[in-house]
PDB file of N, CA, C and O in Angstrom:
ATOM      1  N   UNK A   1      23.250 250.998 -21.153  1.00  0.00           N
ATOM      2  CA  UNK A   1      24.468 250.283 -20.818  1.00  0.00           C
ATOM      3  C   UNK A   1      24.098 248.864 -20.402  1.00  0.00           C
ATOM      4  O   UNK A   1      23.175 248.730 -19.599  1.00  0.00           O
ATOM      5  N   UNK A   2      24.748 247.767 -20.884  1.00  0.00           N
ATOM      6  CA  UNK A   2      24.534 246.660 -20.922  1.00  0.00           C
ATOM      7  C   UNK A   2      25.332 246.063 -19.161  1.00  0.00           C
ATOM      8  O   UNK A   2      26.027 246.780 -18.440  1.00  0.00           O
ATOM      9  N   UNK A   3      24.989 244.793 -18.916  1.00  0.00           N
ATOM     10  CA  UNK A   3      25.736 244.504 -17.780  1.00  0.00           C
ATOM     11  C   UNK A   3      26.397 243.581 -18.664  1.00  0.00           C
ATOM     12  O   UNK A   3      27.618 243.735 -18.646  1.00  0.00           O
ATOM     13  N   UNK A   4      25.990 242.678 -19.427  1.00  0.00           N
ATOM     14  CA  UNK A   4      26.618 241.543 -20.334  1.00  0.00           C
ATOM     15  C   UNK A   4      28.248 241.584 -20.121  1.00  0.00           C
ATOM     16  O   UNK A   4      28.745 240.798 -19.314  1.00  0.00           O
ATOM     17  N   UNK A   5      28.828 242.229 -20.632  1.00  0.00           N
ATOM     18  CA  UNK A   5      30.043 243.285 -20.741  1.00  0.00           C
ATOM     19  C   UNK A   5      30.635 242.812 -19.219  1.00  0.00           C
ATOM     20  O   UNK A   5      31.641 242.104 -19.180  1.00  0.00           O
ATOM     21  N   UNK A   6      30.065 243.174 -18.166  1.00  0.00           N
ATOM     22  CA  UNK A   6      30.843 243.082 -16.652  1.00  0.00           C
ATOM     23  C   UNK A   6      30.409 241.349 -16.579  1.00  0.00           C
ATOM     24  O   UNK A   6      31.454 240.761 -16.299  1.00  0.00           O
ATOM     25  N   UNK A   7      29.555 240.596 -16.690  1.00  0.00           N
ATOM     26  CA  UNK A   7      29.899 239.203 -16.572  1.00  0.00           C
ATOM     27  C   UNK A   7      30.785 238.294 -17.420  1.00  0.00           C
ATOM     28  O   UNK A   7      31.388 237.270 -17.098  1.00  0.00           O
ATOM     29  N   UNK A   8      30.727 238.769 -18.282  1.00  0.00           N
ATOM     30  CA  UNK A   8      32.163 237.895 -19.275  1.00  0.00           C
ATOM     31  C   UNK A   8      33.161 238.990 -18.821  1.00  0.00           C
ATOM     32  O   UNK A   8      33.863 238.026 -18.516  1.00  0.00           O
ATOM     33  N   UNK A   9      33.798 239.914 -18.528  1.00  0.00           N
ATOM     34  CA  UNK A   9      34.934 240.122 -17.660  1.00  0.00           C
ATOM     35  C   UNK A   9      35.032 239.180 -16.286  1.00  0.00           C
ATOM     36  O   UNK A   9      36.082 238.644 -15.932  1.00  0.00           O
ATOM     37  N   UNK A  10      34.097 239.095 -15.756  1.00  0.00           N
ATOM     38  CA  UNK A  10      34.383 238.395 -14.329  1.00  0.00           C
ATOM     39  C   UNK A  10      34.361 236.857 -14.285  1.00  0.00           C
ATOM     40  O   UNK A  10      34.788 236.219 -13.323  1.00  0.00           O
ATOM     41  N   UNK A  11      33.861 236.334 -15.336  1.00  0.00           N
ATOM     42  CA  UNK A  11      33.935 234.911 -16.103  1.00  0.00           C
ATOM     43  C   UNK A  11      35.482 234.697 -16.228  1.00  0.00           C
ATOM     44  O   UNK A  11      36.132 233.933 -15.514  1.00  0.00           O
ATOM     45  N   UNK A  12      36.007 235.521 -17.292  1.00  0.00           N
ATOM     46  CA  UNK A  12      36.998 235.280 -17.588  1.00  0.00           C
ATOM     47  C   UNK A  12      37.822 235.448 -16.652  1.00  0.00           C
ATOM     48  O   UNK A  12      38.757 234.661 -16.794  1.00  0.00           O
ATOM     49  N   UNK A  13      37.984 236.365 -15.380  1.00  0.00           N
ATOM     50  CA  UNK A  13      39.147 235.831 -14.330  1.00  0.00           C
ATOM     51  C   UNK A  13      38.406 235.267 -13.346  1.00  0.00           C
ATOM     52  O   UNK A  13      38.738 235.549 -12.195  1.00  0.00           O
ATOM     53  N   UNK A  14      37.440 234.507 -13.519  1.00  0.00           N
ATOM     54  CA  UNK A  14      36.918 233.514 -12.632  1.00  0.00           C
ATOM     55  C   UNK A  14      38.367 232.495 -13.466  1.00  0.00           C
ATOM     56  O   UNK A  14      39.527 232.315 -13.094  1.00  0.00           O
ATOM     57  N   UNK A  15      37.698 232.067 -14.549  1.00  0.00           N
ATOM     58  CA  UNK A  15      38.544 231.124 -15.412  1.00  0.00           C
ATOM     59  C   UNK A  15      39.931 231.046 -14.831  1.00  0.00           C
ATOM     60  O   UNK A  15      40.261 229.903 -14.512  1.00  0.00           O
ATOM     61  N   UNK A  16      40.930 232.107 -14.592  1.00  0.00           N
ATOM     62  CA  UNK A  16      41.987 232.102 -14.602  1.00  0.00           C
ATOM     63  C   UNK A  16      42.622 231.841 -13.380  1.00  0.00           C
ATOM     64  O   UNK A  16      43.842 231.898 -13.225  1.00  0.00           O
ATOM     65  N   UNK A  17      41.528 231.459 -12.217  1.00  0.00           N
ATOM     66  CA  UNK A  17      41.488 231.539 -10.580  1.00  0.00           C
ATOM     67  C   UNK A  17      42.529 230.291 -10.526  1.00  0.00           C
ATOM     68  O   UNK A  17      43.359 230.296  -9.616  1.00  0.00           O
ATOM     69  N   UNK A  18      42.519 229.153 -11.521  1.00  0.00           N
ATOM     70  CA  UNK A  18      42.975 227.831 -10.850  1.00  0.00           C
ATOM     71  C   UNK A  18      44.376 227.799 -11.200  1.00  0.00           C
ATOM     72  O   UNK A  18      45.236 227.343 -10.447  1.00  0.00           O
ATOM     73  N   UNK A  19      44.626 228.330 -12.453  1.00  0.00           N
ATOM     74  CA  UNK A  19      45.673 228.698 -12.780  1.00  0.00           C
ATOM     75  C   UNK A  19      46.614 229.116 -12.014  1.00  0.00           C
ATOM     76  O   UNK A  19      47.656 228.506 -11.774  1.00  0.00           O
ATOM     77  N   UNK A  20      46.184 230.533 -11.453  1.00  0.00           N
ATOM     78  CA  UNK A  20      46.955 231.352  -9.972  1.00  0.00           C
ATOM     79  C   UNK A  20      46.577 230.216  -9.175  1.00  0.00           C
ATOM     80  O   UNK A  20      47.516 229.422  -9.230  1.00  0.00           O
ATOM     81  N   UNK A  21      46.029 229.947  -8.753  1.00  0.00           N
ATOM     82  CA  UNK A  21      46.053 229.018  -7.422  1.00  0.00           C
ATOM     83  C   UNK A  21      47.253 227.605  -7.235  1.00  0.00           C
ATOM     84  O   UNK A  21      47.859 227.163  -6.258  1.00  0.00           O
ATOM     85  N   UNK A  22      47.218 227.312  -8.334  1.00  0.00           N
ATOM     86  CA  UNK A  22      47.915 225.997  -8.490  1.00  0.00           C
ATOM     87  C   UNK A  22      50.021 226.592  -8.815  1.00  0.00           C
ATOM     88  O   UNK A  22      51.032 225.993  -8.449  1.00  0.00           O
ATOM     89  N   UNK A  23      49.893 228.004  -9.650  1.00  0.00           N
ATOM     90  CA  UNK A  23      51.295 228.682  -9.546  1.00  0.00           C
ATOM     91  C   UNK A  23      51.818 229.118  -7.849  1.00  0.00           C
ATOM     92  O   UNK A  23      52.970 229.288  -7.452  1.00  0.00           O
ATOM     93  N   UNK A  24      50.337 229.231  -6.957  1.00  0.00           N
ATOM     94  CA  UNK A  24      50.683 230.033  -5.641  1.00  0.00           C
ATOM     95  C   UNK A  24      50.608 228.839  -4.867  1.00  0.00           C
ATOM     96  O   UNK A  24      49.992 229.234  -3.878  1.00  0.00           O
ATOM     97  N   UNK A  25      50.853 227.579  -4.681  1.00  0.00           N
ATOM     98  CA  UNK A  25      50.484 226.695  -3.724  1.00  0.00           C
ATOM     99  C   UNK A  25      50.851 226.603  -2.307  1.00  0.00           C
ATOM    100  O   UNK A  25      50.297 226.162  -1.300  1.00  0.00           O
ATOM    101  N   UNK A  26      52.226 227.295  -2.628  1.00  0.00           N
ATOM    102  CA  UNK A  26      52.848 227.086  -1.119  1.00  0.00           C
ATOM    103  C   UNK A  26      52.721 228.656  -0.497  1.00  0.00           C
ATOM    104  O   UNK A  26      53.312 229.100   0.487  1.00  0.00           O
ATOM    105  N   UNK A  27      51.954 229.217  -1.208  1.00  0.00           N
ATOM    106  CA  UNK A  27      51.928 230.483  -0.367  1.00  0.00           C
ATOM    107  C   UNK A  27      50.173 230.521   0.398  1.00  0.00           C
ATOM    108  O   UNK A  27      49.539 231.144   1.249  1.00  0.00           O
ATOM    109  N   UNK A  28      50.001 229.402  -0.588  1.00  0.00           N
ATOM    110  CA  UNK A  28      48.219 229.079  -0.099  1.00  0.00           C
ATOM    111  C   UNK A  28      48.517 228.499   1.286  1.00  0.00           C
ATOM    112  O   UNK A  28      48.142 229.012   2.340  1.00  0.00           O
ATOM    113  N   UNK A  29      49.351 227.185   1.151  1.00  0.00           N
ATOM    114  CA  UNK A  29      49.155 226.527   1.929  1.00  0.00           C
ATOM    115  C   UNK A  29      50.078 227.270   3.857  1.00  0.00           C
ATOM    116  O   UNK A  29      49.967 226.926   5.034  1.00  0.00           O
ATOM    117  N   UNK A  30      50.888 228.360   3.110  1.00  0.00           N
ATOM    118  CA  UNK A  30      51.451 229.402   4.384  1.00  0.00           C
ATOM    119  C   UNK A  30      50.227 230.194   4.906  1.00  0.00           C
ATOM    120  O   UNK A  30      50.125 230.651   6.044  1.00  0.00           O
ATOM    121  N   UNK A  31      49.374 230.286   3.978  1.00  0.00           N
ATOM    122  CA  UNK A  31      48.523 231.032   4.803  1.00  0.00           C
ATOM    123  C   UNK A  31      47.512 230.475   5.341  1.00  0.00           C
ATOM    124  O   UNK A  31      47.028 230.975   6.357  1.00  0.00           O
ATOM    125  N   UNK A  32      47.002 229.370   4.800  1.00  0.00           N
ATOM    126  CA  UNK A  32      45.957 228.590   5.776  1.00  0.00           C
ATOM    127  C   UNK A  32      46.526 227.600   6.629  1.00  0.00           C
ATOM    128  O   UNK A  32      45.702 226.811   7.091  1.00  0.00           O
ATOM    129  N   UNK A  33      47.623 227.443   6.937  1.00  0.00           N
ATOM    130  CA  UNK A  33      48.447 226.790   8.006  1.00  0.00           C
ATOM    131  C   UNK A  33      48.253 227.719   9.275  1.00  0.00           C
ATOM    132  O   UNK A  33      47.905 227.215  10.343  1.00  0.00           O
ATOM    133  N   UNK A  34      48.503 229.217   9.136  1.00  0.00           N
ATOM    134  CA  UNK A  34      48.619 230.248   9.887  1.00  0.00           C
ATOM    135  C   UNK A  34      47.431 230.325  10.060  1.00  0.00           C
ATOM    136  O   UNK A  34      47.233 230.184  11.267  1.00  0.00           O
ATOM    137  N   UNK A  35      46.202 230.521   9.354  1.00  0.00           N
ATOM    138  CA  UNK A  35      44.692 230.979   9.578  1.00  0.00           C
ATOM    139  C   UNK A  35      44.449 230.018  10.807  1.00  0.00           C
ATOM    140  O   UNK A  35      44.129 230.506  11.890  1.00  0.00           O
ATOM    141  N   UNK A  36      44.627 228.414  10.619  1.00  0.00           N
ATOM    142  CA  UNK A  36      44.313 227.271  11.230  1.00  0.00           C
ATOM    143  C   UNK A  36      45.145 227.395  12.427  1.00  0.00           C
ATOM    144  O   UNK A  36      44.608 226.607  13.206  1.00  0.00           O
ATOM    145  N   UNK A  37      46.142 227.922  13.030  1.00  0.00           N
ATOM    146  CA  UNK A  37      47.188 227.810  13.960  1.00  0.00           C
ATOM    147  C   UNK A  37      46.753 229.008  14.696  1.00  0.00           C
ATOM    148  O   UNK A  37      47.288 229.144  15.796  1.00  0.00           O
ATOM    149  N   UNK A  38      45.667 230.159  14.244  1.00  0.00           N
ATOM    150  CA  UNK A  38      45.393 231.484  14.818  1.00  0.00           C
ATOM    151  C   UNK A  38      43.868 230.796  15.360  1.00  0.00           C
ATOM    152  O   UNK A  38      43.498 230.819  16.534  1.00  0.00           O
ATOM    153  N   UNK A  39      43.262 230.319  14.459  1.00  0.00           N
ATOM    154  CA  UNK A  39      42.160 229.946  14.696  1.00  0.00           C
ATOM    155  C   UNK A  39      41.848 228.757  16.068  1.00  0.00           C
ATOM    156  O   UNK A  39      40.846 228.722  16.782  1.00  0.00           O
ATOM    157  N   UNK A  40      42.985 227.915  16.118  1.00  0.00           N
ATOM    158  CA  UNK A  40      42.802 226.776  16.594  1.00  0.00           C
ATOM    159  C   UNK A  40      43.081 227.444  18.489  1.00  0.00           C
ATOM    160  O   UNK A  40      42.593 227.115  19.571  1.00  0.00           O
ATOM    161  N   UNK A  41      44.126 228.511  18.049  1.00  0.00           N
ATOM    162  CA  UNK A  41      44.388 229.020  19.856  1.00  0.00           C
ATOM    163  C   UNK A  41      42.621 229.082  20.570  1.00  0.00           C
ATOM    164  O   UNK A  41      41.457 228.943  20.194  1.00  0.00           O
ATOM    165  N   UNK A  42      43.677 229.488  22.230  1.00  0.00           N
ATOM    166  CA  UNK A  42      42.408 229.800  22.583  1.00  0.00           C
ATOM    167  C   UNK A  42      42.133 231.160  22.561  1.00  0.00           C
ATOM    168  O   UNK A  42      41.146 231.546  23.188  1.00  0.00           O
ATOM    169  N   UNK A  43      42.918 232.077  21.868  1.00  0.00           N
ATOM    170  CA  UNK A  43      42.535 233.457  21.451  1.00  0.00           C
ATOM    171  C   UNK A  43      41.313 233.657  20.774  1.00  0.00           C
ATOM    172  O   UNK A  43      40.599 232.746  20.355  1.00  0.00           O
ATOM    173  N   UNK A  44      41.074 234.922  20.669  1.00  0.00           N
ATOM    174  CA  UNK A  44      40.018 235.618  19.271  1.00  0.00           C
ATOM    175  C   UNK A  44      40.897 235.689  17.989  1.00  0.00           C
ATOM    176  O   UNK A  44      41.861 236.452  18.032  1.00  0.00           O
ATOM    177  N   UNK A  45      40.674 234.994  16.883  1.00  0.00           N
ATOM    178  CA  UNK A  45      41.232 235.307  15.421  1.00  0.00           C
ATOM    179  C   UNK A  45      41.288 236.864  15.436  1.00  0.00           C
ATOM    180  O   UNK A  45      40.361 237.624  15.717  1.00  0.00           O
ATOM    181  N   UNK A  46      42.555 237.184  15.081  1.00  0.00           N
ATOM    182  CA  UNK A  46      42.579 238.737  15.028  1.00  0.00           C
ATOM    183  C   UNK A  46      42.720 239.359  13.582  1.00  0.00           C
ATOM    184  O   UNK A  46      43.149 238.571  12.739  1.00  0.00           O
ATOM    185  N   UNK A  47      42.422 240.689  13.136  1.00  0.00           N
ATOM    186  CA  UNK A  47      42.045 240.876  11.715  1.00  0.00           C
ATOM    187  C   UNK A  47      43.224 240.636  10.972  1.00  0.00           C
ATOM    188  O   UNK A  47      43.171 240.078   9.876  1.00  0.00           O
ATOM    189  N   UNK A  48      44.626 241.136  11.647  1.00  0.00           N
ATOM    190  CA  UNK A  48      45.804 241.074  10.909  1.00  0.00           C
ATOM    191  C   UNK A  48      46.534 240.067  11.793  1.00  0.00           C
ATOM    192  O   UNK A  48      47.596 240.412  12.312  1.00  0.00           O
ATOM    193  N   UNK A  49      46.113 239.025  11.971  1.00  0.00           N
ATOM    194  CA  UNK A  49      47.233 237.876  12.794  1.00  0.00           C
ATOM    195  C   UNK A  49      47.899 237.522  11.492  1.00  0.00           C
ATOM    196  O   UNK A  49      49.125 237.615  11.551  1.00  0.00           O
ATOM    197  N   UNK A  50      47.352 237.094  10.193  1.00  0.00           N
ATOM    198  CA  UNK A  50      48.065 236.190   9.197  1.00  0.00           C
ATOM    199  C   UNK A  50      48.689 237.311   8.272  1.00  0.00           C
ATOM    200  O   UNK A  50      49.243 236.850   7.274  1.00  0.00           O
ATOM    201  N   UNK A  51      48.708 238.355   8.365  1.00  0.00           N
ATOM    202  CA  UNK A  51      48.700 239.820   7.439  1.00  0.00           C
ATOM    203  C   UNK A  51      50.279 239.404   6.266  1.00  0.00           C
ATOM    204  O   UNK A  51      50.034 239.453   5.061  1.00  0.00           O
ATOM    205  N   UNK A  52      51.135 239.189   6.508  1.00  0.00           N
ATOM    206  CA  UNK A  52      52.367 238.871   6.126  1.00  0.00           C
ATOM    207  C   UNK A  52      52.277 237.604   4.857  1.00  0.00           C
ATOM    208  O   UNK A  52      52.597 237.678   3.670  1.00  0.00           O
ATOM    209  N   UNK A  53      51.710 236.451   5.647  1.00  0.00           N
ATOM    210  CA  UNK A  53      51.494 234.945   4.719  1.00  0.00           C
ATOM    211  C   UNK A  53      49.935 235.696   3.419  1.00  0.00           C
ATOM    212  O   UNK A  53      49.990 235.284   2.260  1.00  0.00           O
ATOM    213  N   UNK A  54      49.098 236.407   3.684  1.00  0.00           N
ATOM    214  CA  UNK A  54      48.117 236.990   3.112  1.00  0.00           C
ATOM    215  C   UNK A  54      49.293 237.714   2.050  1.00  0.00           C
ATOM    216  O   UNK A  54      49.693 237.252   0.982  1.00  0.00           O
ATOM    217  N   UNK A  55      49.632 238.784   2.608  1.00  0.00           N
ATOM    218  CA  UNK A  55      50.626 239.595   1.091  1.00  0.00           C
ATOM    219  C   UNK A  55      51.245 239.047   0.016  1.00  0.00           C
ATOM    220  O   UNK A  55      51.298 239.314  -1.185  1.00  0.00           O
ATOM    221  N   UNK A  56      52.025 237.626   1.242  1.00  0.00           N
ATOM    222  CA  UNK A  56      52.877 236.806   0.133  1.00  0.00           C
ATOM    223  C   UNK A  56      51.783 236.262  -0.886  1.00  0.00           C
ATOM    224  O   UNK A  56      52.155 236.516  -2.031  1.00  0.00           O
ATOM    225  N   UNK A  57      50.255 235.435  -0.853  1.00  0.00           N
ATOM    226  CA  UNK A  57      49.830 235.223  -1.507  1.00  0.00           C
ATOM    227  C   UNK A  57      48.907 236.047  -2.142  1.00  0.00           C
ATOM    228  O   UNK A  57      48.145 235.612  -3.006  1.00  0.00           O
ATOM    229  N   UNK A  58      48.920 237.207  -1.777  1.00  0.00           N
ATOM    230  CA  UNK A  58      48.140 238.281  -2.930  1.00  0.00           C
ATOM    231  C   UNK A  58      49.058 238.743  -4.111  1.00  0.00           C
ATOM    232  O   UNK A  58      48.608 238.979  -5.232  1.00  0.00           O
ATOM    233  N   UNK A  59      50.099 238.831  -3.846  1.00  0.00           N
ATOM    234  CA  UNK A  59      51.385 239.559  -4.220  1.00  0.00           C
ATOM    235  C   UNK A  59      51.747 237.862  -5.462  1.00  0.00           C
ATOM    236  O   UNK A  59      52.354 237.944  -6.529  1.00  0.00           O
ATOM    237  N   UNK A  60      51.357 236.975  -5.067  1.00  0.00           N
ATOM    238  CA  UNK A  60      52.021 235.979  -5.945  1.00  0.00           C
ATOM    239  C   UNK A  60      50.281 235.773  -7.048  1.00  0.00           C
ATOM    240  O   UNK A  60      50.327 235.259  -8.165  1.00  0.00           O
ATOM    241  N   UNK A  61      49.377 236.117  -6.626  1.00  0.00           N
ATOM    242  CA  UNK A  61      48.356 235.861  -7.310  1.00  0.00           C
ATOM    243  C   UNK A  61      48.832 237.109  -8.369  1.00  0.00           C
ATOM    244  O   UNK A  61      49.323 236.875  -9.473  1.00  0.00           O
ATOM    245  N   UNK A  62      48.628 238.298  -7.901  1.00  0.00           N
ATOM    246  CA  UNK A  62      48.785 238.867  -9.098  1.00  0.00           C
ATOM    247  C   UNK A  62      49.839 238.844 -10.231  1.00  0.00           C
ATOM    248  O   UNK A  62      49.739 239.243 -11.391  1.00  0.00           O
ATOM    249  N   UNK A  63      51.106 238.140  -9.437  1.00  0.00           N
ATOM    250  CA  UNK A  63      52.250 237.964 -10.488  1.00  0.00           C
ATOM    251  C   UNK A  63      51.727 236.953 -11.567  1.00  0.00           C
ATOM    252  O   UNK A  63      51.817 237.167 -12.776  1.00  0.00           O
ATOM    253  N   UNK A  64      51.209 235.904 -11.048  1.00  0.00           N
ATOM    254  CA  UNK A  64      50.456 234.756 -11.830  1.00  0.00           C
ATOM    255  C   UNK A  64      49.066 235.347 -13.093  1.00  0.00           C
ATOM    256  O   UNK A  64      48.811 235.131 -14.278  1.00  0.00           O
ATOM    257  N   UNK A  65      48.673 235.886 -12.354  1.00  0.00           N
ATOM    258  CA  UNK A  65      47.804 236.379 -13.517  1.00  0.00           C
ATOM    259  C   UNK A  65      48.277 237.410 -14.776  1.00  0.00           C
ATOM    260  O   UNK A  65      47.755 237.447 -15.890  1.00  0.00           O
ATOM    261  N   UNK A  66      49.369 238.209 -14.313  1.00  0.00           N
ATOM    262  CA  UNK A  66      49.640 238.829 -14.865  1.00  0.00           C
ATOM    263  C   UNK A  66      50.774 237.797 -16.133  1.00  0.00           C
ATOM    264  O   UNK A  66      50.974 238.104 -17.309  1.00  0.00           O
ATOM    265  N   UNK A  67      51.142 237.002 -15.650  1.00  0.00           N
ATOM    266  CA  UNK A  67      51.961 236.078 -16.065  1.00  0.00           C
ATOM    267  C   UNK A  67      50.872 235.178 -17.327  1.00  0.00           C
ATOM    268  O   UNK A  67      51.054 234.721 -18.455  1.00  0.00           O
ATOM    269  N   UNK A  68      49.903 235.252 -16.520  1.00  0.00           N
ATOM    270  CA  UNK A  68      48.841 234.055 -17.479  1.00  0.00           C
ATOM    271  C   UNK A  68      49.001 234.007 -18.748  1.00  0.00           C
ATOM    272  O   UNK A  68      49.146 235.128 -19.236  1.00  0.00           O
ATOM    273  N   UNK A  69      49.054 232.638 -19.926  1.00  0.00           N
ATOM    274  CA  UNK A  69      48.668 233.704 -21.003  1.00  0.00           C
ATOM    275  C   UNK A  69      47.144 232.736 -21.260  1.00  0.00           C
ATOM    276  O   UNK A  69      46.732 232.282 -22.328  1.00  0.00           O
ATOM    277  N   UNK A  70      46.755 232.667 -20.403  1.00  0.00           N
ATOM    278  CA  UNK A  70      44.892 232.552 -20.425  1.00  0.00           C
ATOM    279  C   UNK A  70      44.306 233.553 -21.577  1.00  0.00           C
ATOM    280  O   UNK A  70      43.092 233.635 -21.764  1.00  0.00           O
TER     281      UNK A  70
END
């Protein structure tokens, strides 16, 4: 069994990363607003402080890719 095969799969949605990124912008920029606003307290960053702004942009990445026609 070759690995060849699993790096041009992961190439190719490397490729397609900017694509989603640039369709998800404002869900990027909701969640590292929040990362930076959790981070900046004088709290401990907690695992699920941003959990909500994270879904919205997982949830819009995959619509985008699925959308791609990359």
């Amino acid at each position: 069994m070759s690995g060849r095969g699993v790096w041009l799969r992961a190439r190719a949605r490397l490729r397609r990363f900017p694509a989603a990124l640039a369709a998800c912008g404002d869900q990027a920029a909701a969640y590292g607003r929040c990362v930076a606003a959790v981070a900046a307290g004088p709290a401990e960053l907690r695992r699920d402080a941003c959990l909500e702004e994270f879904q919205a942009l997982r949830e819009c990445f995959a619509r985008a890719v699925r959308l791609c026609p990359c």
